[in-house]
N, C-alpha and C positions, 0 to 999 in steps of 0.2 A: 544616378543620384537625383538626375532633375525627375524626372517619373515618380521615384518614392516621394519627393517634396510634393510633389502634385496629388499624390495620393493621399498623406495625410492634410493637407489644405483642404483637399474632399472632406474627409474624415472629421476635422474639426471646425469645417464651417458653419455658420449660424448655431453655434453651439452654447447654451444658454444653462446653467445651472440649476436657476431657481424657477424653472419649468419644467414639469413634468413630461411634458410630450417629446421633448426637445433630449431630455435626460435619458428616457428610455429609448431614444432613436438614434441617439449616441454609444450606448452600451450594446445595441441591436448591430449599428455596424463596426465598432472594434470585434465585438467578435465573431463577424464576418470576415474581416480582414483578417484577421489572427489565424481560422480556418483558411482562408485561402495562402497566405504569405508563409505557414507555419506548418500546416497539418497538411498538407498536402500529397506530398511525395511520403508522408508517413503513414498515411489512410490507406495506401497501396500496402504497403507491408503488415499495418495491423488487419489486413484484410484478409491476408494469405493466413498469417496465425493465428485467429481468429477462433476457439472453439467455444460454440454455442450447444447448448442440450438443456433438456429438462431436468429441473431440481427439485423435486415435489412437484407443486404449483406455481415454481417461479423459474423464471428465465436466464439460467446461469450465463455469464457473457465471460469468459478471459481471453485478453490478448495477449496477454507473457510473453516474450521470447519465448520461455518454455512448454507453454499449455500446448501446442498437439501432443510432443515426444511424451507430457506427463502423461496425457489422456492415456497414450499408448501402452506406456508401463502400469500405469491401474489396472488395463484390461489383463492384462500378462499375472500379474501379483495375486490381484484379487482372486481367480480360482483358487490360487494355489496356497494362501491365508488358511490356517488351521482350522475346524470349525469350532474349536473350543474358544477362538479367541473373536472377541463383538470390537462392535465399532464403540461402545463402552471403553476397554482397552484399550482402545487405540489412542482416546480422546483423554485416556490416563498418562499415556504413555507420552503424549505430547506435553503435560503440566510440567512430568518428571522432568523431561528432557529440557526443557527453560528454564528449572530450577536449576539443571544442569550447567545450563550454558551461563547461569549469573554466577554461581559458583567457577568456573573457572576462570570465570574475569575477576574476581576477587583474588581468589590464589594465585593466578598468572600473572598478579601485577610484581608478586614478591619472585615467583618462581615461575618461567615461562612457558616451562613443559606442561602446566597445568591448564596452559590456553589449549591445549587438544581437548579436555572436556568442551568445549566451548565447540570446537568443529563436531565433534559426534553427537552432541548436544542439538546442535542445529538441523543434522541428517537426524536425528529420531524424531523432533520437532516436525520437521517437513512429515515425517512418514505417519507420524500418530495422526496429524491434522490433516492433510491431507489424502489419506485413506479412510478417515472413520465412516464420514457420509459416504464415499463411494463404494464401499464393504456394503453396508445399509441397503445399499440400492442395488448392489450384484445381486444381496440377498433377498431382496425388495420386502427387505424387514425396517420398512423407513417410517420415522416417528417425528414429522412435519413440523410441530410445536414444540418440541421436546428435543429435537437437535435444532432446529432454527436459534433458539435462545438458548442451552447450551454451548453452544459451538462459540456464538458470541459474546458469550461472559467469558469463555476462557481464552478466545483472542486477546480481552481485553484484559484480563488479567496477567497474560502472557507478555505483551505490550509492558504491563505496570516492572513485573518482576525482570525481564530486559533490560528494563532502563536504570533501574534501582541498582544491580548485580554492575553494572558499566558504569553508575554515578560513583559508588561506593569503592568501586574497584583500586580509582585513581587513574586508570587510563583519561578519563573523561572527566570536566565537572560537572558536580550533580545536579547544578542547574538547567548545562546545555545538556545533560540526559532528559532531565525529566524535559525540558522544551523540546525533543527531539519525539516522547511519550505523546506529548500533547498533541505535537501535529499531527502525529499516527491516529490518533484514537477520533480527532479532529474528524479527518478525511475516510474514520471506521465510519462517525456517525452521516456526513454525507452519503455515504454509500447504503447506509441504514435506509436512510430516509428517501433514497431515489426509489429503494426496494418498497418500500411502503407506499408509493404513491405509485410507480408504475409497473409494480412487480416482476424490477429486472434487478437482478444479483452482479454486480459486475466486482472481478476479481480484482481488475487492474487497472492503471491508470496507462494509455498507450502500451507501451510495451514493459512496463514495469508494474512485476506482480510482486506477492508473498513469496512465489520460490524465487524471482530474481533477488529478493530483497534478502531471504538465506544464503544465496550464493555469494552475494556482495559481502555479505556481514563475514565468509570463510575467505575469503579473501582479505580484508583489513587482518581479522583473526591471524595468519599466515603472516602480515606485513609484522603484525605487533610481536609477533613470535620471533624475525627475524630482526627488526631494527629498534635499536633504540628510544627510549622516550624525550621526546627533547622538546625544551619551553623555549616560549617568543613572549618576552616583555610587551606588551603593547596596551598601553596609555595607563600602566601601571598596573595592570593586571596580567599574571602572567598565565599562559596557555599554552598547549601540546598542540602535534598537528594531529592530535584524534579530535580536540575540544573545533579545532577547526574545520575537519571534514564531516563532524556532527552537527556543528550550525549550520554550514554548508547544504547539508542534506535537509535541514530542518526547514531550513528559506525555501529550495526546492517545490516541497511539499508546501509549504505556506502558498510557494506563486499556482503550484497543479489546483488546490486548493480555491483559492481566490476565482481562478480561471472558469472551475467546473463549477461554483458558485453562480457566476455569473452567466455560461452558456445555459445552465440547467433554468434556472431563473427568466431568463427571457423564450427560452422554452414550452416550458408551464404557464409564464404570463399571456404567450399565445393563446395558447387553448383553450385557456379559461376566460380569457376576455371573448372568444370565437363563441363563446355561450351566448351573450350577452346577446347578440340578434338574430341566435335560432329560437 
C-alpha cells in the first residue's frame, strides 16, 4: 500500500495544469503507469492471440480471444463457399441478418421464443461480415476502395439498426440503446482514424473484438429468454437489469475509449514533434 502511495506521489508531483509541458508529461506518465500496473500480464496473452496479415494495403491487427480459431475456420470455409455466391452476398447477408436480429428483440419482448431470431441473426451477421473480405481475398478478387467504405457504412448501419431494434424492443431504454450506438460508432471512428494515419486496421480492443461482442450479445440473448424482466426504481426512474448491463457496457467503452485517446495521442505527439529538429 505504501509503494503504490509512493508511486503516485511520483505520478502527481510538480503537476501544474495551466502548463503545457507539465500537462503533457503528466498524461505521458499515467499512461506509462497504466501500461505497466494494467496491461502487463495482458500484453502476454494478447500476444499469443494475436493475428496479424495483410489487408489490401493495410495492416489488419486482431487480438480476440477468438481471431486465430477464426482465422482457422475461414481457411477451412472459404474453399468450400460456392462459387456462385461473392463476397457481395455475403455483405447482403449480413444487413439481412441485423435486420434480423432487431426484429427479434422487438417480438421477443411480447413473445420470447422470437429472441432465437436474435441468436441466428447474430451467427449470419458474424458469417456474412466476417467472410465477405476474406472470400475477396481467397479469390484475390479484392476491390481496396470499394470494400474499405462499403464494409464501413454497413458496420455502421448495422450498429444504428442494433440499437434501435433493442431501444424499441423494451428490453432496453432507447436512450441507453442509442448511448450504447454512440460509443460503438465513437470507438468505429477512432479505429478509422488510427487506419488513416498509420495504416493499421485493428479489430479489437485487448482481447475484445466484434465476434466476442456477438458471442456476449447470444449470451444476454439466452439470459433474456430464460429470466424475467424486472425494474429497480432508482431516483425515480425506473430500469431493467438490461438498461443496466447496457450502460454498464457503454461506460466500459467510453473508459477503453478515453484510454486509446489518450495513449494514441502522446504517441503521434512524439513523432511529430521528433520532426521538429531533423
Amino acid at each position: 500500500m505504501a509503494k503504490r502511495k509512493s508511486k503516485e506521489k511520483e505520478l502527481f508531483n510538480g503537476f501544474n495544469i495551466f502548463e503545457r509541458h507539465y500537462f503533457d508529461e503528466f498524461v505521458e506518465n499515467l499512461v506509462q503507469e497504466l501500461n505497466k500496473n494494467f496491461d502487463i500480464d495482458v500484453r502476454d496473452i494478447v500476444q499469443k492471440l494475436k493475428v496479424e496479415y495483410k489487408r489490401d494495403k493495410q495492416d489488419a491487427i486482431n487480438t480476440g480471444i477468438t481471431a486465430y480459431p477464426e482465422e482457422r475456420i475461414k481457411e477451412w470455409v472459404c474453399p468450400r463457399i460456392p462459387k456462385w455466391i461473392n463476397s457481395d452476398h455475403l455483405t447482403a447477408l449480413g444487413v439481412f441478418a441485423i435486420i434480423l436480429v432487431a426484429f427479434g428483440f422487438i417480438l421477443g419482448f411480447q413473445d420470447r421464443i422470437y429472441l432465437l431470431l436474435v441468436v441466428v441473426g447474430l451467427f449470419l451477421h458474424w458469417f456474412g461480415d466476417s467472410f465477405d473480405g476474406s472470400l475477396a481475398r481467397y479469390r484475390k478478387k479484392t476491390r481496396p476502395n470499394y470494400g474499405y467504405y462499403i464494409d464501413h457504412m454497413v458496420d455502421a448501419i448495422a450498429v444504428i439498426i442494433f440499437s434501435l431494434g433493442l431501444g424499441i424492443s423494451g428490453f432496453v431504454r432507447i436512450d441507453l440503446a442509442l448511448l450504447f450506438a454512440i460509443m460503438y460508432m465513437a470507438l468505429m471512428i477512432h479505429v478509422e482514424l488510427v487506419t488513416f494515419i498509420q495504416n493499421k486496421f485493428k479489430y479489437s480492443f485487448g482481447l475484445i473484438g466484434p465476434t466476442e461482442m456477438r458471442i456476449l450479445g447470444v449470451f444476454i440473448t439466452i439470459y433474456m429468454y430464460l429470466a424475467p424482466v424486472k425494474y429497480y426504481n432508482v431516483v425515480g426512474y425506473y430500469i431493467s437489469q438490461y438498461d443496466i448491463a447496457f450502460l454498464i457496457m457503454s461506460i466500459l467503452m467510453g473508459v477503453v475509449l478515453l484510454f486509446g485517446i489518450l495513449q494514441k495521442a502522446v504517441e503521434l505527439d512524439k513523432k511529430d514533434r521528433a520532426k521538429w529538429n531533423s
